[in-house]
C-alpha positions as semicolon CSV with decimal commas, in nm:
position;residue;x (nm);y (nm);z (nm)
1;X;9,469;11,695;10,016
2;X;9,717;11,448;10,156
3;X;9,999;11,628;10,032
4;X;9,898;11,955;10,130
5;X;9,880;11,854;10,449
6;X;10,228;11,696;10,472
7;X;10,404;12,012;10,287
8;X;10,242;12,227;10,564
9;X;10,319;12,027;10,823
10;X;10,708;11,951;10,707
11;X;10,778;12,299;10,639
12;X;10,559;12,529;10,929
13;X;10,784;12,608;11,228
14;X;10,790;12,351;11,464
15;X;10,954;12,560;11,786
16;X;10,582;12,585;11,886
17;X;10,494;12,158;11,845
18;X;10,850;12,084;11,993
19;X;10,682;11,847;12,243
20;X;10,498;11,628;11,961
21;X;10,838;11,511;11,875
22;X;10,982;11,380;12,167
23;X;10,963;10,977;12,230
24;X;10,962;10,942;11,892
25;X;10,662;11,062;11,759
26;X;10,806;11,253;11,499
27;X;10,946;10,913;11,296
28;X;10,586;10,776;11,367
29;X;10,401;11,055;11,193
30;X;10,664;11,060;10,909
31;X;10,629;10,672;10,856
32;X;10,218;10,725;10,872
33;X;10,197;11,034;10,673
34;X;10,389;10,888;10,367
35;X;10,183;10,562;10,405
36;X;9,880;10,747;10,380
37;X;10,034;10,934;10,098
38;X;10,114;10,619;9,876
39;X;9,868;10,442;9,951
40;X;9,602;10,751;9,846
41;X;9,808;10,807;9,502
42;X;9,783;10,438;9,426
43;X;9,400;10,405;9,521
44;X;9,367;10,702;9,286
45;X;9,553;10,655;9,037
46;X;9,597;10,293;9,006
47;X;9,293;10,132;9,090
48;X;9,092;10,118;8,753
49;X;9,431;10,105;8,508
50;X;9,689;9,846;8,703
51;X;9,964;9,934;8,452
52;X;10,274;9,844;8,655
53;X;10,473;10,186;8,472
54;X;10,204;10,357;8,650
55;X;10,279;10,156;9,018
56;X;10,596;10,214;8,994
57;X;10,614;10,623;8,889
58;X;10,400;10,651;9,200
59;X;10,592;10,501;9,412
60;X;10,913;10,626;9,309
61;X;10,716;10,982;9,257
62;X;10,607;10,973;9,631
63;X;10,950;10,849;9,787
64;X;11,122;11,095;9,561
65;X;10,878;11,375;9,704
66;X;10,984;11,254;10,091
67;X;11,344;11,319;10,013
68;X;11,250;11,656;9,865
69;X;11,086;11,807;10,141
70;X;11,402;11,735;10,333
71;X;11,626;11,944;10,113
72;X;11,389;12,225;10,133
73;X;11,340;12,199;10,537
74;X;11,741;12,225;10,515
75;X;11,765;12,504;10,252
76;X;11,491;12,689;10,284
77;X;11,346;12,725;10,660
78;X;11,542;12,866;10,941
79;X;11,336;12,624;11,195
80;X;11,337;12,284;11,012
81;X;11,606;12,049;10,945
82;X;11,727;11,798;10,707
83;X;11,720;11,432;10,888
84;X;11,826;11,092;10,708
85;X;11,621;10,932;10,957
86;X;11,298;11,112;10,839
87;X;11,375;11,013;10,440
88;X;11,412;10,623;10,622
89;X;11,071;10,643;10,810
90;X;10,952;10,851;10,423
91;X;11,037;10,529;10,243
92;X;10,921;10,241;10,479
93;X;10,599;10,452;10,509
94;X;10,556;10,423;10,104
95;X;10,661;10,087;10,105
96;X;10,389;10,006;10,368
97;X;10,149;10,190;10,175
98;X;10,198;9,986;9,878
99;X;10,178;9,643;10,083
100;X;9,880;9,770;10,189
101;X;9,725;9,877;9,825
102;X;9,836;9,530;9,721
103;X;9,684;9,334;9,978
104;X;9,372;9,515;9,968
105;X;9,350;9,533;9,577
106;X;9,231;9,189;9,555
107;X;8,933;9,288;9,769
108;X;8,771;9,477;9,519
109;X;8,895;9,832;9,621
């Protein structure tokens, strides 16, 4: 559900949200959607088997899927652009994620 959620929202027209990104709101909810993002796909799919192939294909899947969705806003949408600065605030948001899956994992998730 996660990633529906963030394909929708990185690809729907944003002339009509325009004020969401000012003040820098718009690296905020990048950095916090891919967080929640990797840190979902490693609750689900690494919690009961902690093979480190596994870790890492998520985390590489996920980051690989932020840099994706940038290509397409810049190839195919007239109202969405590509922005290095969203793929940075992508990444630091998956590698939060993670620190937070591994800090919590000892807890018993």
């Amino acid at each position: 559900m996660v990633l529906v959620v963030i394909t929708v929202g990185s690809l729907v027209n944003v002339q009509s949200v325009s004020t969401f990104v000012l003040n820098g709101m718009d690296i905020i909810s990048h950095f916090l959607a891919y967080m929640v993002l990797s840190f979902s796909w490693l609750f689900a799919f690494i919690r009961q088997d902690r093979n480190s192939k596994k870790l890492i294909a998520s985390i590489v899947g996920v980051t690989f899927y932020g840099i994706l969705i940038e290509f397409v806003q810049k190839y195919m949408t007239e109202s969405r652009n590509f922005d290095i600065l969203d793929i940075i605030a992508n990444t630091v948001g998956v590698l939060f994620g993670y620190l937070l899956f591994y800090a919590l994992k000892n807890k018993n998730l």
